[in-house]
DRENKOL-324693 format. One record per atom (N, C-alpha, C, O): atom name; x, y, z. Coordinates in pm, whole numbers, plus 32768, in hexadecimal, padded with zeros to 4 digits. Example, Ala and Ser with C-alpha at 12.3 -4.5 7.8 and 13.67 -1.06 7.14 Angstrom:
2
atomo u v w
N 8527 7DC7 830C
CA 84CE 7E3E 830C
C 8528 7EB6 830C
O 8590 7EB4 834E
N 8505 7F1F 82C4
CA 8557 7F96 82CA
C 850A 8003 8313
O 853D 8072 8324
This chain:
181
atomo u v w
N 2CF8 8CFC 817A
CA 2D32 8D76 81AC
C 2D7F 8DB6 8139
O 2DD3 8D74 80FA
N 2D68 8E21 8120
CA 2DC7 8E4E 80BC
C 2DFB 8EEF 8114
O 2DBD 8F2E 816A
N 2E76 8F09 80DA
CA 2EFC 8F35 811E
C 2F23 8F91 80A5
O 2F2D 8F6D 8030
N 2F3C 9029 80E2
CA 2F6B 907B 806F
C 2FE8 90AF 80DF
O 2FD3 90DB 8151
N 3089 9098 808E
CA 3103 9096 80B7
C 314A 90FE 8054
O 3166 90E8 7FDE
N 316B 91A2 80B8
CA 31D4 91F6 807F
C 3235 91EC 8061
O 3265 91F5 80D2
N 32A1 91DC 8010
CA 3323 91F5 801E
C 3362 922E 7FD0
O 3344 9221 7F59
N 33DE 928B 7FFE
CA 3423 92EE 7FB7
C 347E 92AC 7F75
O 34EC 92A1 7FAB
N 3472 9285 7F22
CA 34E4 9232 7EB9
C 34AA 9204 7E47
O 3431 91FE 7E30
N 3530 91D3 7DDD
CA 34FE 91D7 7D6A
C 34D4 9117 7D59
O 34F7 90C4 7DAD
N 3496 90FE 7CF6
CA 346A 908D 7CF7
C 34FF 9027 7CA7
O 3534 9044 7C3B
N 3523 8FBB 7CFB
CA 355C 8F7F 7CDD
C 35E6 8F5C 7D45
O 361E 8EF4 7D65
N 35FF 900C 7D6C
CA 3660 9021 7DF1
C 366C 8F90 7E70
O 362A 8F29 7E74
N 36B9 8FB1 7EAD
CA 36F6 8F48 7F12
C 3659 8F54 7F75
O 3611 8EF4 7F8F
N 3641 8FD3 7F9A
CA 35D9 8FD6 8015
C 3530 8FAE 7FBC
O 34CD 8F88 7FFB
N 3533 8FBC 7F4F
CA 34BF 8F61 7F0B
C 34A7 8F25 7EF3
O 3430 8F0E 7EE0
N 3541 8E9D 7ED2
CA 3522 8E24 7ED3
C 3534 8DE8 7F69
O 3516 8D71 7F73
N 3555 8E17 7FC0
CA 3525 8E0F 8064
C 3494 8DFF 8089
O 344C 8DA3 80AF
N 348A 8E5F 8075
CA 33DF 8E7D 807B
C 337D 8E15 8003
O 331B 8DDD 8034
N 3392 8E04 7F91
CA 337C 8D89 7F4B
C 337E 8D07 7F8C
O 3326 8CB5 7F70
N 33D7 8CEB 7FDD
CA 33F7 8C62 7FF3
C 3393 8C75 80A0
O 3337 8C27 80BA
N 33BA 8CDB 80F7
CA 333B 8CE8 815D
C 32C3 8CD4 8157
O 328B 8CAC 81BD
N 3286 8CE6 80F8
CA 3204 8CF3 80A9
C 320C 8C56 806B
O 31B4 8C07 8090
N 324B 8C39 8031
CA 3228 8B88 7FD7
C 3242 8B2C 805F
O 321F 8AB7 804D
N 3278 8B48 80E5
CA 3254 8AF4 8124
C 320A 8AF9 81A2
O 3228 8ACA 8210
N 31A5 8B3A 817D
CA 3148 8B44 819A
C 30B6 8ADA 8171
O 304B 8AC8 81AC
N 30EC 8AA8 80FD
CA 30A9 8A40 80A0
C 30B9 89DE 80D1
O 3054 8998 80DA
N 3136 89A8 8106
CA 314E 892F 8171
C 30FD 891E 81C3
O 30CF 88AD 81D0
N 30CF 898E 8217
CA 3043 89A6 8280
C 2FBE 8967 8263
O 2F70 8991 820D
N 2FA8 88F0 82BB
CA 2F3D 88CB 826D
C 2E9F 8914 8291
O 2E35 8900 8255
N 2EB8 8966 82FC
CA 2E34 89B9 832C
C 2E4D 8A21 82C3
O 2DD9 8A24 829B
N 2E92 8A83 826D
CA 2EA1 8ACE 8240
C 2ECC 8A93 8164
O 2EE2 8AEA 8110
N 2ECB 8A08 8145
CA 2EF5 89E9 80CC
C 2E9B 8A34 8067
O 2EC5 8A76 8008
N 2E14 8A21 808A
CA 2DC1 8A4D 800A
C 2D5F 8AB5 804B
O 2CEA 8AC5 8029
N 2DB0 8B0C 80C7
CA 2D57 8B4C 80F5
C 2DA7 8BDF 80DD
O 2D66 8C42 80FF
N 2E2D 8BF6 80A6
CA 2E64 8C51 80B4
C 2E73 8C9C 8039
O 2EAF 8C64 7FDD
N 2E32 8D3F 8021
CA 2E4C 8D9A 7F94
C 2E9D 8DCF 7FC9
O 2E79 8E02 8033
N 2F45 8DE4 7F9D
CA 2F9E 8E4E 7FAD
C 2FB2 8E90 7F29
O 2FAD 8E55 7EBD
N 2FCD 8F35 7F3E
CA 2FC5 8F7B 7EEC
C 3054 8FE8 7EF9
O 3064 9039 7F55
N 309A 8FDA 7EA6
CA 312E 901F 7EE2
C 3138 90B4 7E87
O 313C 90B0 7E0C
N 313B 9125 7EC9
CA 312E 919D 7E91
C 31E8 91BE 7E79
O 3226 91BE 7EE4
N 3226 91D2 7E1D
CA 32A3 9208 7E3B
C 32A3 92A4 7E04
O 326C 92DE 7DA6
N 32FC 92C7 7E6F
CA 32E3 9358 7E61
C 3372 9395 7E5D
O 33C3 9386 7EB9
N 338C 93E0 7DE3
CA 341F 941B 7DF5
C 3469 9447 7E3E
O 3432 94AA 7E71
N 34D9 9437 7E6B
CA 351F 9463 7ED7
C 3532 94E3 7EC3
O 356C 9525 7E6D
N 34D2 9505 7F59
CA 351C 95AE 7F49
C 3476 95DE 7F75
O 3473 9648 7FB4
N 33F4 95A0 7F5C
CA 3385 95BD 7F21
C 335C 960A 7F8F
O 3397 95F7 7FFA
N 3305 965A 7F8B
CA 32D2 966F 802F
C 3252 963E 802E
O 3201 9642 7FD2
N 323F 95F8 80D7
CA 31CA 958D 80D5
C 3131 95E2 80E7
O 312A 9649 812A
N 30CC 95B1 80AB
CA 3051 95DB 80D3
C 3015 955B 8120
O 3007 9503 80CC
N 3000 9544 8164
CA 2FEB 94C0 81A0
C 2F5A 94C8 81D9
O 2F2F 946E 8221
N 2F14 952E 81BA
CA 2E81 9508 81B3
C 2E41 94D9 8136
O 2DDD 9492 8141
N 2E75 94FE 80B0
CA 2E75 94E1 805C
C 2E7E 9428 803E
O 2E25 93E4 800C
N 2F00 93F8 806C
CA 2F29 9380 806E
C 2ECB 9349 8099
O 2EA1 92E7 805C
N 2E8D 9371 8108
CA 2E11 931C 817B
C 2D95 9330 80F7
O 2D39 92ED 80C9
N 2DB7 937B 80EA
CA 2D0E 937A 804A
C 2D0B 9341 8000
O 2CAA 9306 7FCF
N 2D99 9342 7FDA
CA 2DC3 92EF 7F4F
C 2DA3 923C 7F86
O 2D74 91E5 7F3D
N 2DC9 922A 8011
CA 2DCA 9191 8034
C 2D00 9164 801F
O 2CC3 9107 7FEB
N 2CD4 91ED 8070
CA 2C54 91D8 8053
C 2C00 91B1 7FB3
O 2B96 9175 7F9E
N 2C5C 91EB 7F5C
CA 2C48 91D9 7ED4
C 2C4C 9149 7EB7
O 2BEA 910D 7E8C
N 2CCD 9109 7ED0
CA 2CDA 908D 7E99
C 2CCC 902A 7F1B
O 2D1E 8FCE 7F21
N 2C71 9036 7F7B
CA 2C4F 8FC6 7FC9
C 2BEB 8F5D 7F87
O 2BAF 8F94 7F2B
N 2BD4 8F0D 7F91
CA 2B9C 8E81 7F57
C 2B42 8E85 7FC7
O 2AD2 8E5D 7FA8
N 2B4D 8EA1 8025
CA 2AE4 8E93 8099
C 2A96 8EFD 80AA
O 2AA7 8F6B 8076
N 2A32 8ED6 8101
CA 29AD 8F4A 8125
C 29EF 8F89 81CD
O 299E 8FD4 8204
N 2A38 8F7C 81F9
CA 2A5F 8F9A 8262
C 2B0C 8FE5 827A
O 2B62 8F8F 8289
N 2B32 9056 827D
CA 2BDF 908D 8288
C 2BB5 909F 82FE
O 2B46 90B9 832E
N 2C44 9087 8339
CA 2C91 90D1 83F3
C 2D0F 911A 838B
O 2D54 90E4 8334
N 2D0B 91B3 83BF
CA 2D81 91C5 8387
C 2DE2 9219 840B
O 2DBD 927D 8449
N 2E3B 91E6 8417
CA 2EC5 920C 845D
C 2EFA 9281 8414
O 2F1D 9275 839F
N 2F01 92EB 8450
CA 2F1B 937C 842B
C 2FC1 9387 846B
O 2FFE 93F2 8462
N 2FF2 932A 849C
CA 309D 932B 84DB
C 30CB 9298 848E
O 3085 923B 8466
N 3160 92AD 848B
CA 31B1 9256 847E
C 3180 91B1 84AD
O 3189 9186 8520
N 3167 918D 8474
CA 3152 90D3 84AE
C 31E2 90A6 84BF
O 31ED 902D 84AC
N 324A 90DE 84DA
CA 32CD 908D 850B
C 32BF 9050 85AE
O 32FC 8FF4 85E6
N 323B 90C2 85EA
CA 3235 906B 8668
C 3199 9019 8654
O 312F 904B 862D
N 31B0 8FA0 8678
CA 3123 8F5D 8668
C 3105 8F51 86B6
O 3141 8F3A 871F
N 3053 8F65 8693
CA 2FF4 8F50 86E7
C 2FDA 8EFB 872F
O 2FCD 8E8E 86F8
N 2FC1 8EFD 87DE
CA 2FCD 8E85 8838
C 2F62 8E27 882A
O 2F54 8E39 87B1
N 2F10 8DD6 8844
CA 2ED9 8D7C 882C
C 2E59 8DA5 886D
O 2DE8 8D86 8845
N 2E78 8DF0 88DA
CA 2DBD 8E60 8911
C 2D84 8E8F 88B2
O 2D0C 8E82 8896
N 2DEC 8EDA 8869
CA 2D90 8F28 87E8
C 2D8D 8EC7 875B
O 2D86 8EFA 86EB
N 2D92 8E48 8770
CA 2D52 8DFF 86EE
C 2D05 8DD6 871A
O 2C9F 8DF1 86DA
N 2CE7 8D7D 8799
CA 2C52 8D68 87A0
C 2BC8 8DBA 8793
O 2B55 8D98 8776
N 2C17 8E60 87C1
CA 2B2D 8EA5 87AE
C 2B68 8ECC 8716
O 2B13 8F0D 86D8
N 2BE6 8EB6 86C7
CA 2BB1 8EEA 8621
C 2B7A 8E5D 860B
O 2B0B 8E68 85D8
N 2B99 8DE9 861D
CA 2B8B 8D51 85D5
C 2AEC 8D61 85BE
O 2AAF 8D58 8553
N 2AA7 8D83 866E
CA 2A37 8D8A 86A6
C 29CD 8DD5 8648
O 2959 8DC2 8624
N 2A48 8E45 862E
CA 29F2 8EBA 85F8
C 29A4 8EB7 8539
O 2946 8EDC 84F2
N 2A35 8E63 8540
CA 2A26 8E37 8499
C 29A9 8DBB 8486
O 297A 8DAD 8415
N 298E 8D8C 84C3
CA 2914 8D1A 84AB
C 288E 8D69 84B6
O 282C 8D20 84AC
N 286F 8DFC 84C9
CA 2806 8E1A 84DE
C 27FF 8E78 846D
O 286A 8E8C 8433
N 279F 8EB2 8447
CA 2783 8F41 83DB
C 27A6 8FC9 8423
O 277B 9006 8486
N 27F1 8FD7 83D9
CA 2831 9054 83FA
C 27E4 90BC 83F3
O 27E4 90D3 837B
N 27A7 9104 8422
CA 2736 9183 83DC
C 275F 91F6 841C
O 2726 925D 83F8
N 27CF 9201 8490
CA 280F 9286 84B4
C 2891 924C 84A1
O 28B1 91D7 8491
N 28E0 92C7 84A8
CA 2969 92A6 84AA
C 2997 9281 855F
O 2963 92C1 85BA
N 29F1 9221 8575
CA 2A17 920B 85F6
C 2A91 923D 8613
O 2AE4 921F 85BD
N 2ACE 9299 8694
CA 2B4E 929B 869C
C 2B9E 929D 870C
O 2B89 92CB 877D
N 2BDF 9275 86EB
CA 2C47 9229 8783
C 2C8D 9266 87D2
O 2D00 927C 87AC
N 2C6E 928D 883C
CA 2C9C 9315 888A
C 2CEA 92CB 88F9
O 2D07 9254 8900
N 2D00 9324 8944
CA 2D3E 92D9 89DE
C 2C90 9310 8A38
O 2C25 9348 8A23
N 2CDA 92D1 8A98
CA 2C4B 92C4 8B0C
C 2C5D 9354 8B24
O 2CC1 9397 8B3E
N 2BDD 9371 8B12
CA 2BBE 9401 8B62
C 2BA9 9480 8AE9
O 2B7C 94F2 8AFB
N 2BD2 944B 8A7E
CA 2BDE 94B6 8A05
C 2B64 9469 89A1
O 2B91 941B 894C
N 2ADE 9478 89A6
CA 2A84 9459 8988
C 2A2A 94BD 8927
O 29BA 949B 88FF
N 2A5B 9526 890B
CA 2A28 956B 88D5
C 2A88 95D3 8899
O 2AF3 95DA 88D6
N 2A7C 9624 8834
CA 2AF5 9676 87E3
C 2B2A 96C2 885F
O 2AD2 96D9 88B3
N 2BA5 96EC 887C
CA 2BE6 9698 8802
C 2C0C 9646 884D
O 2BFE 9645 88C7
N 2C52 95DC 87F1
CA 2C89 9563 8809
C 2D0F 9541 8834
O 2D62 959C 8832
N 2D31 94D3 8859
CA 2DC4 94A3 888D
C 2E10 94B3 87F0
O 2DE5 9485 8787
N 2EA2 950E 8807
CA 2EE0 950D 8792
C 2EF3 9492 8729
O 2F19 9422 874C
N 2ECE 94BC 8692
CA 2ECD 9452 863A
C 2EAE 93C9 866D
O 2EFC 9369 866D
N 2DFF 93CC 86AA
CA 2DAF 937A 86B9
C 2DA4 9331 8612
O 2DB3 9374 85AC
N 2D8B 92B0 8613
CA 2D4A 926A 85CB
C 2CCB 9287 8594
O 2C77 92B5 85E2
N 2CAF 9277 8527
CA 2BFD 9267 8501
C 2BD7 9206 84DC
O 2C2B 91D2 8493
N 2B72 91C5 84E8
CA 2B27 9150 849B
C 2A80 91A5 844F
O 2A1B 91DD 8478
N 2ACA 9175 83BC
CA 2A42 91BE 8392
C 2A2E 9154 830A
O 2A86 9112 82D3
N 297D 915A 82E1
CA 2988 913C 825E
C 29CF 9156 81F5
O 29FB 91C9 81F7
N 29EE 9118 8195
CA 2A45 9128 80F1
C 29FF 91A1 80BE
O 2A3F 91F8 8082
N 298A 91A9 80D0
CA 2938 91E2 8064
C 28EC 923A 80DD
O 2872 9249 80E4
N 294F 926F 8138
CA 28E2 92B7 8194
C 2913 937D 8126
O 2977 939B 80E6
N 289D 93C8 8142
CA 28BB 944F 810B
C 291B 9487 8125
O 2954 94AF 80C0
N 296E 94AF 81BE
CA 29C0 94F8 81D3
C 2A54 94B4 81B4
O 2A75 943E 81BF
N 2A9F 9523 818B
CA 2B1E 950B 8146
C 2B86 959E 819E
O 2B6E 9614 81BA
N 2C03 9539 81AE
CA 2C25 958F 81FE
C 2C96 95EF 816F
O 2CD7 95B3 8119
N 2C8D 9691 817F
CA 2CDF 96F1 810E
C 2D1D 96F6 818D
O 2D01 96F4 8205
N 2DBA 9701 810D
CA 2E36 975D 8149
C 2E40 97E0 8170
O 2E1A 9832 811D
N 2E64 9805 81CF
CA 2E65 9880 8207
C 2EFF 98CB 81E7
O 2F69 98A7 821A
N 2EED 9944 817E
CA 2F83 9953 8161
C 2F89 99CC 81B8
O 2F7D 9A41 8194
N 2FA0 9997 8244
CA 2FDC 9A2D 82A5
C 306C 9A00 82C8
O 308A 9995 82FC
N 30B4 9A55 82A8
CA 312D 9A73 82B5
C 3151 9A49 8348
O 3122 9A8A 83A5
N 31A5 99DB 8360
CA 31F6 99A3 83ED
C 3180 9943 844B
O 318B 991F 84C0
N 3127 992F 83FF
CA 30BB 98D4 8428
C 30EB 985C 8456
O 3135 981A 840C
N 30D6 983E 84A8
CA 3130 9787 84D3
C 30BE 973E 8482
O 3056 9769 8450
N 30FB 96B3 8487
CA 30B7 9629 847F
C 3019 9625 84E5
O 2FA9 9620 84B3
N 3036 9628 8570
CA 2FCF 9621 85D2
C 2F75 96A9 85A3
O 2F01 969C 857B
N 2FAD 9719 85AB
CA 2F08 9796 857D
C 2EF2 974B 84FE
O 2EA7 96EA 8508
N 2F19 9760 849E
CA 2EEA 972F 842B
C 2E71 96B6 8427
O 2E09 96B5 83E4
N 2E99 9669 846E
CA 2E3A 95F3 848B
C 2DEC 95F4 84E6
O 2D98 959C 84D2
N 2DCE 9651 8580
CA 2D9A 96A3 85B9
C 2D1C 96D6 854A
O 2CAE 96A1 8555
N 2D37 9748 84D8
CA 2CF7 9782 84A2
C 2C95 972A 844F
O 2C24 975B 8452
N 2C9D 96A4 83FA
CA 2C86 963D 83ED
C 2C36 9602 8429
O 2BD3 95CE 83F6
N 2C58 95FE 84B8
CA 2BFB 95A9 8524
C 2B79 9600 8543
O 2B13 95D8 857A
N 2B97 9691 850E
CA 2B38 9726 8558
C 2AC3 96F5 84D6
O 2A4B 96E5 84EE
N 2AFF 96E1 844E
CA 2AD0 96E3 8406
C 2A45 9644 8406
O 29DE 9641 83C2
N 2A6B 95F1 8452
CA 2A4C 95A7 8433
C 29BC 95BC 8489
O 294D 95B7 8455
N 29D8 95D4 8517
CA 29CE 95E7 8564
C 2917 9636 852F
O 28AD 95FE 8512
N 2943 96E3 8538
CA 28EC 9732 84F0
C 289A 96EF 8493
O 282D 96C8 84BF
N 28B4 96D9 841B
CA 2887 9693 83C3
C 280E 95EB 83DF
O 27C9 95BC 8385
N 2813 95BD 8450
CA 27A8 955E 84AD
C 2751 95A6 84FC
O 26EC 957D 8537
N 2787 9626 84F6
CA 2737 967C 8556
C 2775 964E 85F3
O 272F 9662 8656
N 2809 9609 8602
CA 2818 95F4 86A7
C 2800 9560 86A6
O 285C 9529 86E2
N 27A9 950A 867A
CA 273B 947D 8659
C 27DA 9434 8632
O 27CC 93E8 85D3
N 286B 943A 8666
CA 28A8 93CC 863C
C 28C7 934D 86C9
O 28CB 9386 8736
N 28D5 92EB 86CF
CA 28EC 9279 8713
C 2976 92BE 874E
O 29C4 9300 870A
N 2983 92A4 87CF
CA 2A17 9299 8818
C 2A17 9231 8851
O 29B0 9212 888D
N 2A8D 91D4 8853
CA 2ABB 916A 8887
C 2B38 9189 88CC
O 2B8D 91B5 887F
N 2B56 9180 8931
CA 2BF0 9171 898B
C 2BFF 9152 8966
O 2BB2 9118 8919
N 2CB2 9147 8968
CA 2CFD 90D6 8945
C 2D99 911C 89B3
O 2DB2 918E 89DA
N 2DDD 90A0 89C3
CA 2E5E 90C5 8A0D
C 2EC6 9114 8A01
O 2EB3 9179 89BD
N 2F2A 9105 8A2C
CA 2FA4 9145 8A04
C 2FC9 9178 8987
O 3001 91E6 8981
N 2FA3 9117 88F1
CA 2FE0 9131 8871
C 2FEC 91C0 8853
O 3056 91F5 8831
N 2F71 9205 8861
CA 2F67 926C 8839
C 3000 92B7 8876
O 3057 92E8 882F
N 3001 92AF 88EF
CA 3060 92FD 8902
C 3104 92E0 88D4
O 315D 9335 88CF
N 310D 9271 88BE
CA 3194 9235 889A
C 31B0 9284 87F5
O 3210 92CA 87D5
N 3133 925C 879A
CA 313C 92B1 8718
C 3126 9350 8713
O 3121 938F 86A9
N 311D 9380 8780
CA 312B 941D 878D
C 31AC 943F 8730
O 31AD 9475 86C1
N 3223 940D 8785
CA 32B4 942E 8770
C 32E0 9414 86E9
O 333F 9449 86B0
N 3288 93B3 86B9
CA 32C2 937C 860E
C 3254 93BC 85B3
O 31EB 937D 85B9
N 3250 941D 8568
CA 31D2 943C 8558
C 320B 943E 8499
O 31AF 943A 8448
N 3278 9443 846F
CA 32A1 945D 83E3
C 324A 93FA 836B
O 325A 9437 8302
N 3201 938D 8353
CA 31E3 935D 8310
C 3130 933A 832B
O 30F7 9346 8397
N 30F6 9313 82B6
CA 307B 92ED 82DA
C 304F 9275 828C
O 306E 925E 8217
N 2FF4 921D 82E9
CA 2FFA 9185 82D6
C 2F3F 91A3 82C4
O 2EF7 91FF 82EC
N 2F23 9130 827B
CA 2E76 911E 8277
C 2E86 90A8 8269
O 2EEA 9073 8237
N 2E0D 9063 82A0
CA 2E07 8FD6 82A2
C 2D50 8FA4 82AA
O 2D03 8FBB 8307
N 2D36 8F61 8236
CA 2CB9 8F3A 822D
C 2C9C 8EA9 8263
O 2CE7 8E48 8256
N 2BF7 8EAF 82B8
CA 2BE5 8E4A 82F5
C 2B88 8E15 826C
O 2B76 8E68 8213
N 2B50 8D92 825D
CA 2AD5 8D68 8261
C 2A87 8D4D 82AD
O 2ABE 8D3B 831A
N 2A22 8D3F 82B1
CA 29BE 8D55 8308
C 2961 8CE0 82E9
O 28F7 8CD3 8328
C-alpha cells in the first residue's frame, strides 16, 4: 500500500515529527511491515490546497497497479463495509474505474466526495478547476463528471454505507491510498 500524506508545516516542526512517528509505527504492523510506501508532501503554511493535484501526485508515486483515492479528510475512518468491496475490488483487474456511492446514487452524479478505485496507470487524471468559491465536494463532483464522461458512463458503482456521509462535513484535506492487487 503506498500512502501520499499533506501537511502544512515545515519539515522538522513538532506536528512532523508527530506524523513521522504515526507513520514508523506503522512498521510495528505486521500485515502492513513491508507492505507500506508513505510519501510525506510538506507544504508551506499559508499554501492554498489543490487537492486534485495531490490525488495525481499520489498516483505518480504509487508502487502499485491499483489507487482508491479519498477526495475528503481521512480524520474520519472508513467503517469496515467499505474495506471489504475495495479489499474485494483490489484482487481483480481494474479496467474501469469503480466508485463508491451511497445506495441509490448509481450513476452521475454521485454521493458527495465519493471514493474512486481506479488503475495507477489508468488515462484520466483529475485537473484543478480554478473557479472562484468552488468547495471541496463541486470540485471533486467535477472530477467524478470527468471521470465519468471520459468511460463514456462504463464506470463500476459499488454502495457503500454511511461513510460517505460522515466525510461530507470534513471535506478540508485529501488522502490517496494505494491497494495492491
Amino acid at each position: 500500500m503506498s500512502v501520499l500524506v499533506t501537511i502544512a508545516t515545515v519539515p522538522g516542526s513538532l506536528e512532523s515529527q508527530e506524523l513521522v512517528k504515526k507513520l514508523a509505527g506503522f512498521r510495528r504492523i505486521s500485515s502492513t511491515k513491508h507492505k507500506l510506501s508513505a510519501h510525506v508532501l510538506y507544504l508551506a503554511p499559508g499554501t492554498t490546497g489543490n487537492p486534485n493535484a495531490y490525488l495525481n501526485l499520489a498516483r505518480v508515486f504509487a508502487q502499485t497497479s491499483t489507487v482508491a483515492l479519498f477526495p475528503g479528510n481521512l480524520s474520519v475512518v472508513p467503517p469496515k463495509s467499505f474495506q471489504r468491496p475495495v479489499s474485494s475490488s483490489s484482487s481483480l483487474s481494474i479496467d474501469k474505474p469503480v466508485v463508491f456511492s451511497l445506495r441509490g446514487r448509481t450513476t452521475f452524479p454521485f454521493s458527495p466526495l465519493s471514493p474512486v478505485l481506479m488503475g495507477r496507470d489508468n488515462p484520466v487524471w483529475c485537473t484543478e478547476r480554478f473557479f472562484l468559491g468552488l468547495s471541496r465536494p463541486a470540485n471533486w463532483a467535477e472530477c467524478l463528471w470527468q471521470i465519468w464522461l471520459e468511460n463514456f458512463g462504463g464506470v463500476d458503482v459499488r454502495p457503500t454505507t454511511d461513510w460517505v456521509d460522515e466525510v461530507r462535513t470534513s471535506h478540508n484535506a485529501s488522502s490517496a491510498e494505494v491497494f495492491d492487487p
